[in-house]
VOGU-3710 file (C-alpha; in Angstrom, 3 decimals, decimal comma):
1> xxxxxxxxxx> -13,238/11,603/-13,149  -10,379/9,975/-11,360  -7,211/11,975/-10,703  -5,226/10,036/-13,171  -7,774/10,533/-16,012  -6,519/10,546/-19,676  -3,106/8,810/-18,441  -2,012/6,013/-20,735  0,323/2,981/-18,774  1,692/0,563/-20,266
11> xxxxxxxxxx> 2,218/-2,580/-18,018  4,681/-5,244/-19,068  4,535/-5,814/-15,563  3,966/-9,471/-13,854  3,168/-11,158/-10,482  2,899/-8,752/-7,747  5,023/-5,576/-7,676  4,090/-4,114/-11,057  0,744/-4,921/-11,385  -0,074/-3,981/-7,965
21> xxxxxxxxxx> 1,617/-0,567/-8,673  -0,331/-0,504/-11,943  -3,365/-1,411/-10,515  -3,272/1,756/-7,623  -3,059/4,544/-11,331  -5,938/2,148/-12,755  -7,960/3,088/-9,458  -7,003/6,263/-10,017  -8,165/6,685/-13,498  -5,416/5,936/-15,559
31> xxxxxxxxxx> -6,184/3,478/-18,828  -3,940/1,012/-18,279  -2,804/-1,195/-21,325  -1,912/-4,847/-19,644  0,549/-6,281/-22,287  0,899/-10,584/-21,442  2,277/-12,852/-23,222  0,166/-15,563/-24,848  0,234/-17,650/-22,281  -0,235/-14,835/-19,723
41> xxxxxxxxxx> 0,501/-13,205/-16,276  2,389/-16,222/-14,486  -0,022/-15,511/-11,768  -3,008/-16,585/-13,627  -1,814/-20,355/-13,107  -0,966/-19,311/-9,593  -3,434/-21,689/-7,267  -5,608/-23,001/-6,167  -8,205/-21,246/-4,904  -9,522/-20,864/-8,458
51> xxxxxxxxxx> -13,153/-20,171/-9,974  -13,352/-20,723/-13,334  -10,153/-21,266/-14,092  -9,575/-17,488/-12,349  -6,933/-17,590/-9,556  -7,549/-15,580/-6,857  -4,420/-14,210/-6,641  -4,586/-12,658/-10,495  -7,980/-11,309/-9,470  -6,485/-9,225/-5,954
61> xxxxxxxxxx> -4,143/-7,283/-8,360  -5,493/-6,649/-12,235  -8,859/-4,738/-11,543  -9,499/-1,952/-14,099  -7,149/-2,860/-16,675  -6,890/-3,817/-20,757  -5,547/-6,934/-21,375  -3,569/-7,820/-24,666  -1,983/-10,779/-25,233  1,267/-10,330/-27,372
71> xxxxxxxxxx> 4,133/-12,529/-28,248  7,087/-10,540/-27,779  9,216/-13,248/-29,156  8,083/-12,371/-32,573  9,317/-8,374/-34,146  5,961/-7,734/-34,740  5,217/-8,224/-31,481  7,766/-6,288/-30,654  6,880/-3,299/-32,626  3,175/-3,129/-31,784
81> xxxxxxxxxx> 4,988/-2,734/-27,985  7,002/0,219/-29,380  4,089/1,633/-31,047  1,821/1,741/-27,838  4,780/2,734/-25,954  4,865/6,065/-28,140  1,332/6,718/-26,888  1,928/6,127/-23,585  2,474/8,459/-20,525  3,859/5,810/-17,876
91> xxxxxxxxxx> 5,509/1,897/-18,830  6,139/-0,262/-16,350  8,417/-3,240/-16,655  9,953/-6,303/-14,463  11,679/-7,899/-16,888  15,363/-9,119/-15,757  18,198/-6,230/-16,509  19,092/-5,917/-19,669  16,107/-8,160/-21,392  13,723/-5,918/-23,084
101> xxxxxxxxxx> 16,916/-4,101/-24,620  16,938/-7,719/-27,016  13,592/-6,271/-28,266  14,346/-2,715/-28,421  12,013/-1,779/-25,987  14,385/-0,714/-22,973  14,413/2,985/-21,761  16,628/4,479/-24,108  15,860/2,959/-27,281  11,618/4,189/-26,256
111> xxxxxxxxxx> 12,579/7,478/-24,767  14,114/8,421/-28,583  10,708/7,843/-29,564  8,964/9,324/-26,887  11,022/11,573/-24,793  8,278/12,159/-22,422  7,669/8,513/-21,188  8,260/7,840/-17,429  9,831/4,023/-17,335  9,356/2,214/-14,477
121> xxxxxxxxxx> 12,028/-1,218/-13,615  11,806/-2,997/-11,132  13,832/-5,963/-10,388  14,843/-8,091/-7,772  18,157/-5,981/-7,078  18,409/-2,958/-9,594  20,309/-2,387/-12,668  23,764/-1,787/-11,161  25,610/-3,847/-8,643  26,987/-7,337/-8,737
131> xxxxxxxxxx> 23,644/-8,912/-8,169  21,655/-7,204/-10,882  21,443/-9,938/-13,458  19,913/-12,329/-10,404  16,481/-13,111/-10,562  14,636/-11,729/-7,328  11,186/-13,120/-5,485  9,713/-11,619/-2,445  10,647/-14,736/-0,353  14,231/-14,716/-1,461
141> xxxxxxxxxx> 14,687/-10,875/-0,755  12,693/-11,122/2,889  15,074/-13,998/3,753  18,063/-11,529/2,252  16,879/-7,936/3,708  16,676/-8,761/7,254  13,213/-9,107/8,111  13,166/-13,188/8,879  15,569/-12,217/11,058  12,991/-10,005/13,215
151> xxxxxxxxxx> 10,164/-11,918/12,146  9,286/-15,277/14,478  9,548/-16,867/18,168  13,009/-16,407/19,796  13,439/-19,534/20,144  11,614/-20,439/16,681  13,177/-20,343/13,107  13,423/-17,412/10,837  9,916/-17,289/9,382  8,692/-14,815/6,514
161> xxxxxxxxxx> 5,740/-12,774/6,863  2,571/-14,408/5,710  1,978/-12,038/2,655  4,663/-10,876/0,001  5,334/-7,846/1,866  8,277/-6,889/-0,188  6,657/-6,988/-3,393  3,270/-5,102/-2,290  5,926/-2,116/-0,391  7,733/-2,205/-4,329
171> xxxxxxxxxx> 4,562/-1,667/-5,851  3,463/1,402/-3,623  6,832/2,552/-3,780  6,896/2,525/-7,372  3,462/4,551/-7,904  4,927/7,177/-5,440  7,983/7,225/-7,677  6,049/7,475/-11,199  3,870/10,177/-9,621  6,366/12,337/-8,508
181> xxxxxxxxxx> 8,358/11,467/-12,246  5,201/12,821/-13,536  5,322/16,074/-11,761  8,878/16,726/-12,529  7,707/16,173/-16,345  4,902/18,705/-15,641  8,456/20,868/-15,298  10,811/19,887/-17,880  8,492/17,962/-20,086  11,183/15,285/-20,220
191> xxxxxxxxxx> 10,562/11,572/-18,739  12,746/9,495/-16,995  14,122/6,000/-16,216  13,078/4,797/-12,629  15,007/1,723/-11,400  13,183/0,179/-8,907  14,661/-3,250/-6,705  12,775/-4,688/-3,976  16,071/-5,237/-2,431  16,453/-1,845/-2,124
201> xxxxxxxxxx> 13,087/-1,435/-0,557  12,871/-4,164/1,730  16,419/-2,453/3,381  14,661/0,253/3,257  11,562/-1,089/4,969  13,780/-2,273/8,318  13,537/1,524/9,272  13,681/1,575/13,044  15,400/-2,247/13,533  18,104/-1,335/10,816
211> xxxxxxxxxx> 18,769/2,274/12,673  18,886/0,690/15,705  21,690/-1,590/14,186  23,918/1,568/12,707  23,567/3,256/16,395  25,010/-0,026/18,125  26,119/-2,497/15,714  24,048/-4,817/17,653  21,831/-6,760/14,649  18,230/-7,314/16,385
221> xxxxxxxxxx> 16,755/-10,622/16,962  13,428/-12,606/17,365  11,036/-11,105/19,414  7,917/-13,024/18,677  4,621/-10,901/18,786  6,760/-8,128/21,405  8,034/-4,491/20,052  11,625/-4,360/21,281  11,494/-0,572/21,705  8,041/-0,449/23,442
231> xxxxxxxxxx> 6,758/-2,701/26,347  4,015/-3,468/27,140  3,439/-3,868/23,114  2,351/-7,198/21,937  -0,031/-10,268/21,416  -1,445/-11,704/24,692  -3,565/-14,720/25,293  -6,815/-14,745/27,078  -8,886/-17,700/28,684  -9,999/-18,392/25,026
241> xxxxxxxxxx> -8,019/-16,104/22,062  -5,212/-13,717/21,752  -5,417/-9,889/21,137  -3,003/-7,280/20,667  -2,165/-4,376/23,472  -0,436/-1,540/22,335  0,798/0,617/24,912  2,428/3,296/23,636  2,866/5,731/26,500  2,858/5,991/30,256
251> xxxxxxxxxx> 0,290/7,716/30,799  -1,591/4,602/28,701  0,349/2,506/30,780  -0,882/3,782/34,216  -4,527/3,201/33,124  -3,691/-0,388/31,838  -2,923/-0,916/35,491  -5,652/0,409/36,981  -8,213/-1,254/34,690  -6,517/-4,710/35,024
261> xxxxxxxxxx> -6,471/-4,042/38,893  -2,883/-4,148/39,497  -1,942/-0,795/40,530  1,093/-2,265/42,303  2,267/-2,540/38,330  2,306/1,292/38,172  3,728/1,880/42,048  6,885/-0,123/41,293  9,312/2,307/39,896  10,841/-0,260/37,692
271> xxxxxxxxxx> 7,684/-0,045/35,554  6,910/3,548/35,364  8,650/4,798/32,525  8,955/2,885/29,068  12,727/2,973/28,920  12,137/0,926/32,564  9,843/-1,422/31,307  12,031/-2,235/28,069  14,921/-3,809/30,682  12,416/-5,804/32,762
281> xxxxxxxxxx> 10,369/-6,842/30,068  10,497/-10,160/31,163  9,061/-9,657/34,584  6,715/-7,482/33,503  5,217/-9,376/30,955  5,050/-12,556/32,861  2,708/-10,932/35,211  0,126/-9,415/32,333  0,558/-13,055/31,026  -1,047/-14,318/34,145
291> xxxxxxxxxx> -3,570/-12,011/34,821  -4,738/-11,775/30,916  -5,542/-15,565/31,461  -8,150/-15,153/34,024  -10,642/-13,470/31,483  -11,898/-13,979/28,174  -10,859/-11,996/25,191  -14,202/-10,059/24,567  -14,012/-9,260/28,414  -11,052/-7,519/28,286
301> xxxxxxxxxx> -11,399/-6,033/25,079  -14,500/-4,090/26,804  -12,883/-3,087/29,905  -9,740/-1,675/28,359  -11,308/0,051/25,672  -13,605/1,901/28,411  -10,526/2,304/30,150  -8,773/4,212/26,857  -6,194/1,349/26,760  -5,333/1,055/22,999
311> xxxxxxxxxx> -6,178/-2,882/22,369  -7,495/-4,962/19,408  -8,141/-8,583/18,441  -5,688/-11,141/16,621  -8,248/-11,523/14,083  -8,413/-13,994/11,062  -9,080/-12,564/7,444  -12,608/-13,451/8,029  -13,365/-12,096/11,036  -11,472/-8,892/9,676
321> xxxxxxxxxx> -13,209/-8,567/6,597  -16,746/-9,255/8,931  -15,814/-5,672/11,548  -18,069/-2,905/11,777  -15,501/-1,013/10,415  -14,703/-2,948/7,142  -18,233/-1,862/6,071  -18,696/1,567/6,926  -15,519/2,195/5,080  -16,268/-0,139/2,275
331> xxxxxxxxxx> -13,026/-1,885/2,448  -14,775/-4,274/-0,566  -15,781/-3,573/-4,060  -18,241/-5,645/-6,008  -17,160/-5,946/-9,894  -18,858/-7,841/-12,998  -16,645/-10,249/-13,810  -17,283/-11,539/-17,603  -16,653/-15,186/-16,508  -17,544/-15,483/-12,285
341> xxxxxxxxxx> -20,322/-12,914/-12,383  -20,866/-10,570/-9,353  -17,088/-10,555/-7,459  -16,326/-8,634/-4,343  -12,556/-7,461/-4,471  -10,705/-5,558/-1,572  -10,765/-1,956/-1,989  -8,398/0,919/-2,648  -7,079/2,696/0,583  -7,375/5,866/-1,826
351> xxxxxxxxxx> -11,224/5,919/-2,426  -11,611/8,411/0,450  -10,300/11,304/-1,663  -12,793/13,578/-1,312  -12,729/14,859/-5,058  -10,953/12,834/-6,986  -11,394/8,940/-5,319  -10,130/5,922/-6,474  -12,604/3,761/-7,491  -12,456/0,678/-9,709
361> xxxxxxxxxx> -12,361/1,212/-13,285  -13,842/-2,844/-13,958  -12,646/-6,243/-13,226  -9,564/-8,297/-13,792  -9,876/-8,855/-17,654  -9,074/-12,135/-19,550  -6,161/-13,340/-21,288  -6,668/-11,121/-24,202  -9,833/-9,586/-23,945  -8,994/-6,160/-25,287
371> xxxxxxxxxx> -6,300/-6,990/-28,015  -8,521/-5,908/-30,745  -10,168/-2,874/-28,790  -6,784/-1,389/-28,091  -4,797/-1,872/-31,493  -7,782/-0,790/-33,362  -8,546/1,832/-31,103  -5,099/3,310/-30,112  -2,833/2,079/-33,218  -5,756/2,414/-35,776
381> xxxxxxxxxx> -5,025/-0,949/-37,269  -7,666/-2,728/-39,354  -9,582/-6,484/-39,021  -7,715/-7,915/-41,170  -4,115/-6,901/-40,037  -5,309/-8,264/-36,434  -6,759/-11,494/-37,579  -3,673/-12,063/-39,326  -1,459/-11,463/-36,855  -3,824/-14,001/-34,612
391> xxxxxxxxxx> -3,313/-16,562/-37,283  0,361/-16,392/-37,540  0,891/-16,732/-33,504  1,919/-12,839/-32,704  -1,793/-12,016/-30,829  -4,195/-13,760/-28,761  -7,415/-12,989/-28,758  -9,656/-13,798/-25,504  -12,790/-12,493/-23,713  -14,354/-10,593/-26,659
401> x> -11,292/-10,454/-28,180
//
């Protein structure tokens, strides 16, 4: 049994933030209820890389959920939504403000019906505000937030970072939020609305770069791969690849020196405290530049590791994916696909609770493949009502249906 098990969700959810949310309670145990609309999550048609017509980027972030394909367009649609949202414990939504209140299915029209029903929004910018009706993508809101500021070479452009870290911080955000709404309800026995922005997150997310700002009103720049509180902490290049020292006291510092043979590095007072290495950075790290040239990466990944010198490769996705330590924590799960078969996916951080792990409830479903299961299963309707609803355009039926 997972932690989350006999929770209903219902997910209205699409792209990243929701269903990635969504997808952390499915680990968990939850059942959750994947409403799309015929023509399904937009990220289904998000690719290539596909396999059989599956993108890979549906696949990272739908494991372990019910998919039913509804046309919300249409009040029947509409009112099958209601109806599961009465059975549900948790609904999460990213429609734009204000939309799903068109269909009757925004917070306080559902919590009259089910006053226990913990409602999830998230949006680009929130409900309130002047930019609340604007639509909001993870690109948009890194360029917006501050962190293409940070992010790049000094003397480089603004550059984004290379997932959509916004969105996947708005998804864990929001399952932090809905569990602790569920708590409170374990209280009062009451839901509530939870309105969610990724602008509000991603602001959030500068934590020490945007304090830094408030102290001075100095707004930080481009650093490249440096920290700009913390020296020496960055990417360096050997004879052959780059890899990542993280020095994060002196006392680390002091052996760094001695292992690299430069005690002279520790002896110069400039250098012997981190505040004193922040303001000569530049002469500093000019020297480990030249010295970290004169070996090859696996050389001095040995030698500073035996000398306790916190340090790591730059790797690739591959090579990360192929550490020792990727598979003795099982960092992949294999799932049987109904269409592709065996398919490894990555793995919940969570599944080392040791009583109640996450662990992955099945694959990504089709477009549809539970419609029937779930209305005749949750809302007790009959064949025939579903098959006519099919007919007249309101369901899609996929998968087995």
């Amino acid at each position: 049994m997972g932690a989350l098990d006999g929770l209903v969700v219902l997910d209205l959810s699409r792209i990243l933030a929701g269903p990635y949310a969504t997808q952390m309670l499915a680990d968990l145990g939850a059942e959750v209820w994947k409403v799309e609309s015929p023509w399904g999550d937009d990220t289904r048609r998000w690719g290539p890389p596909f396999q059989e017509g599956e993108s890979a980027y549906f696949l990272s972030t739908n494991r372990g959920k019910k998919s039913l394909a509804v046309n919300l367009k249409d009040p029947r649609g509409q009112q099958i939504v209601r109806r599961l949202a009465e059975r549900a414990d948790v609904l999460v939504e990213n429609f734009k403000a204000g939309d799903l209140a068109r269909y009757g299915l925004d917070y306080p029209s559902l919590a009259e019906v089910n006053p226990r029903l913990v409602y999830a929004s998230i949006t680009g910018f929130g409900q309130t505000g002047p930019r609340a009706a604007e639509p909001g993508y993870d690109a948009a809101l890194q360029g917006m937030t501050g962190v293409m500021s940070v992010t790049g070479d000094p003397d480089g452009p603004p550059m984004k970072v290379g997932v959509a870290w916004i969105d996947v911080l708005t998804g864990l955000t929001a399952a932090v939020g809905i569990l602790a709404a569920l708590r409170e309800r374990d209280v009062s026995g009451r839901g509530q609305h939870l309105d969610l922005a990724l602008f509000d997150v991603g602001v959030a997310a500068m934590v020490n770069q945007a304090q830094a700002y408030l102290m001075t009103g100095v707004a930080p720049q481009r650093m490249g791969n440096a920290h700009p509180q913390i020296v020496p902490y960055q990417a360096f290049e050997a004879s052959d690849k780059w890899f990542i020292l993280a020095v994060g006291n002196d006392t680390q510092y002091r052996r760094l020196t001695e292992a690299i043979g430069r005690p002279d590095l520790w002896e110069d007072a400039r250098y012997q405290t981190n505040a004193g290495r922040v303001e000569h950075r530049g002469e500093l790290v000019a020297e480990l530049v030249r010295v970290f040239r004169t070996r090859s990466r696996a050389e001095w990944l040995e030698l500073l590791r035996g000398a306790g010198v916190p340090v790591t490769p730059v790797n690739d996705v591959g090579e990360a994916l192929a550490d020792p330590q990727a598979e003795a924590r099982g960092l992949l799960w294999e799932v049987a696909h109904p269409k592709l078969g065996p398919t490894p996916l990555l793995a919940s951080p969570l599944q080392h609770m040791d009583r109640t792990p996450a662990a992955s409830a099945g694959p990504p479903p089709l477009l549809g493949q539970h419609t029937r299961e779930v209305l005749t299963g949750a809302l007790g309707m009959d064949e025939d009502e579903v098959r006519a609803l099919v007919e007249e355009g309101v369901l899609v039926l996929g998968g087995t249906g």
